[in-house]
C-alpha positions, 0 to 999 in steps of 0.5 A, a space after each residue: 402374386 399372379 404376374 404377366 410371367 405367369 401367363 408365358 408359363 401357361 403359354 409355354 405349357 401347351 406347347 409342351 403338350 403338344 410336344 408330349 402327344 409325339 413321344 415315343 411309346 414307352 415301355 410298361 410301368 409296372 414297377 414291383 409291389 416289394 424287392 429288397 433295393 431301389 434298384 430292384 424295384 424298376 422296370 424293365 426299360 426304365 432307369 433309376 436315377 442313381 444319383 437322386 436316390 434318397 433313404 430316410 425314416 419317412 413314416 416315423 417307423 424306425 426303418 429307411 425308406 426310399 425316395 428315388 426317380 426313375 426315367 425313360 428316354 432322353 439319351 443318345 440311345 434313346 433321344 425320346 423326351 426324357 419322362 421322369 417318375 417319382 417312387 416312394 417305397 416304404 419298409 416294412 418288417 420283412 425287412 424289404 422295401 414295399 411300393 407306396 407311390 408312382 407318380 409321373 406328375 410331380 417331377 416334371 418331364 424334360 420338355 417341360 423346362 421351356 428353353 432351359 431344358 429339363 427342369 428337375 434339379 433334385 430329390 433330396 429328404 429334409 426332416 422326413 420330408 421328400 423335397 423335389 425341385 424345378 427350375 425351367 424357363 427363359 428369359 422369365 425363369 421359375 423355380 418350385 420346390 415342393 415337399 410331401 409329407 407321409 401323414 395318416 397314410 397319404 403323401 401330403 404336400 406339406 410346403 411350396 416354394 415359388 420364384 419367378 425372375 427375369 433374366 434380362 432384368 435381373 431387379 425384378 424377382 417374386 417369390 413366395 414360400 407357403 407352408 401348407 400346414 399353417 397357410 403362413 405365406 412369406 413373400 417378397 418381390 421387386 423391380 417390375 414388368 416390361 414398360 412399368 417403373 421399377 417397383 422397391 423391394 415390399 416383404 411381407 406375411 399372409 395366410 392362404 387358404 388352400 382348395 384342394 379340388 373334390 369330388 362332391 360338393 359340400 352341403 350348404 347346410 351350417 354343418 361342418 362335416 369332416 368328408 365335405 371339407 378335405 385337405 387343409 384349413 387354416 386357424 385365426 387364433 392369434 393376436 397377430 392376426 387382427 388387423 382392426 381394434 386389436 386391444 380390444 381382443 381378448 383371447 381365441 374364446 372372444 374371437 377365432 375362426 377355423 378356415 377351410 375352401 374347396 372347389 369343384 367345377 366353376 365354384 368355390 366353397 368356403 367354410 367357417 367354424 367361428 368361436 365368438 363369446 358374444 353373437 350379435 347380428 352384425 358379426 359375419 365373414 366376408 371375402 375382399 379384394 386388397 382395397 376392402 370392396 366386399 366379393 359377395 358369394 351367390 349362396 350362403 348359409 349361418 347356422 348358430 353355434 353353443 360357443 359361436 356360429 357356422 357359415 358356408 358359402 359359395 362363390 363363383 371363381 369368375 366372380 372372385 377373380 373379376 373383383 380381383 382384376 384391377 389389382 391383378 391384370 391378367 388373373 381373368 385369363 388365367 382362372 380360364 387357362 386353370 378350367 382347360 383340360 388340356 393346358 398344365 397351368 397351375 398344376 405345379 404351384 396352384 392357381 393364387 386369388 389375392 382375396 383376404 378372408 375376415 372375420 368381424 365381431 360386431 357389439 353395441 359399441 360397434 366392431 370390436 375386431 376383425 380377424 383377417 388372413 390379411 397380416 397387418 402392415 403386410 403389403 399383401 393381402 390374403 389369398 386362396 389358391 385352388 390346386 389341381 386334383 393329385 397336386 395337393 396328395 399324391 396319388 398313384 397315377 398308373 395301373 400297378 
């Protein structure tokens, strides 16, 4: 969950951006469509990482790719700030590699690590996945780790690992490991703040909804459409996932839900396909905060289903984040660090709202179950964290 670590790492951004206007102007990126190496494909100027150089079957085609960094400044000849660059090369039946990616955001560049100093630690490939991680800071230090999947051609972040520790107290750790497919999140955290008693250690389970940021919003019309909702979405399918009467549950065709958010400008969409054999007037999906007061969006719409209904809603992020604040004190100031252009906040691990979804079954008798992103016992609640454009799919960031 956002903490007052969280806040320093935005501070220490817009120093970092005022020090990346001073850089040096850099030679042309321009890196070649095909050569028949890694090596081969970097511009002049720029050098490749030799070390970080991975090959690995990563579009399930048979043949070795590449996944490499190259970089520019950052040595004695060159003191500039080092920039780093991710590239992605796929190889295709002429044998030759054929750029797929150049990306500059997702490795950080060497003024981006706090006093720690350059903060990429490494690229390494796991199950076909390519794995970079970070680790910067001071006395608050962080950690990411981030792995992209290459999947109906798009470089999909498929998992996200975060931890913040904090070196003069070195009870006081959180982290949290996300799979981005599911929206299963794993998190643990202890110890505690400057000023505040020592916390014990809690662990827990949640699902996320993640908010890929989109161009145009979609229509609130009780139609899911597949080009209004991008990215991810996450199923409530499971008896695990009910958190109220659970023995009354029967199955997925007695209540289930599929999950997807989005955002754009200061709103936040959500859209809800729910399964449910029996629609009574009382059922519906709300959004909460830990203690259960409902947030409630300024627009809405349901639209009845054969085997359930629809609905779609949208929320202001202001509104989410003030129902928010008693539980999370600095969320408020940093939803408006998110808004600003020109600070980095949330760019590498996303923005987190600590707000469950909850789908309620309502018949004669009363609530017969509720299906939340919120897993029982779990000290957490649900959430939904909204991302930055090209942080949730890689996308080409220079001209080539």
């Amino acid at each position: 969950m956002q903490t007052k670590i969280s806040l320093i790492f935005a501070v220490m951004l817009v120093a970092t951006g005022s020090i990346r206007a001073q850089e040096a102007k850099r030679p042309p990126l321009q890196v070649p469509s095909s050569a028949d190496s890694a090596a081969q494909l970097v511009p002049s100027g720029w050098r490749l990482e030799t070390d970080k150089v991975r090959e690995a079957d990563l579009n399930n085609d048979g043949r070795p790719d590449a996944a490499f960094v190259i970089s520019n400044g950052g040595t004695s000849e060159d003191p500039a700030v080092v920039k780093h660059v991710l590239l992605l090369a796929l190889r295709g039946d002429d044998g030759k590699l054929h750029r797929s990616m150049v990306n500059d955001a997702a490795v950080l560049d060497g003024d981006e690590g706090g006093s720690f100093g350059d903060p990429f630690e490494d690229l390494t490939i796991e199950r076909g996945a390519v794995v970079i991680t970070h680790y910067g800071g001071s006395r608050e230090r962080w950690g990411f780790t981030h792995r992209y999947r290459f999947d109906n051609g798009q470089w999909k972040l498929i998992g996200l690992t975060i931890g913040f520790t904090d070196s003069l107290n070195p009870e006081h750790y959180d982290t949290q490991d996300i799979n981005l497919a599911t929206g299963l999140v794993r998190a643990e955290a202890k110890g505690g703040e400057d000023n505040e008693p020592p916390k014990p250690l809690s662990a827990g389970a949640y699902y996320e909804l993640e908010a890929m940021l989109v161009d145009r919003a979609p229509k609130l019309d009780g139609q899911v459409a597949a080009d209004e909702w991008a990215g991810y979405s996450v199923r409530l399918n499971q008896r695990s996932q009910v958190v109220r009467n659970r023995a009354l549950w029967k199955s997925a065709d007695d209540l289930s839900a599929r999950l997807h958010a989005v955002w754009l400008g200061a709103n936040l969409f959500l859209g809800v396909e729910v399964t449910d054999n029996e629609v009574t007037a009382g059922d519906t999906v709300r959004l909460v905060n830990k203690r259960g007061v409902v947030i409630k969006p300024r627009e809405t719409k349901i639209m009845p289903q054969p085997k359930g209904y629809v609905i779609e809603s949208r929320y202001l992020l202001k509104d989410i984040a003030i129902a928010l604040k008693a539980q999370e004190k600095y969320i408020v100031e940093n939803l408006d660090m998110v808004f600003d252009p020109s600070i980095g906040y949330g760019d590498t691990q996303g923005f987190q709202l600590p707000a469950s979804l909850e789908v309620i079954d309502v018949d004669k008798a009363g609530p017969r179950a509720v299906l939340s992103t919120r897993s029982p016992g779990s000290p957490y609640s649900g959430a939904i964290r909204i991302f930055r454009k090209g942080a949730l799919i890689l996308t080409t960031d220079r001209n080539q």
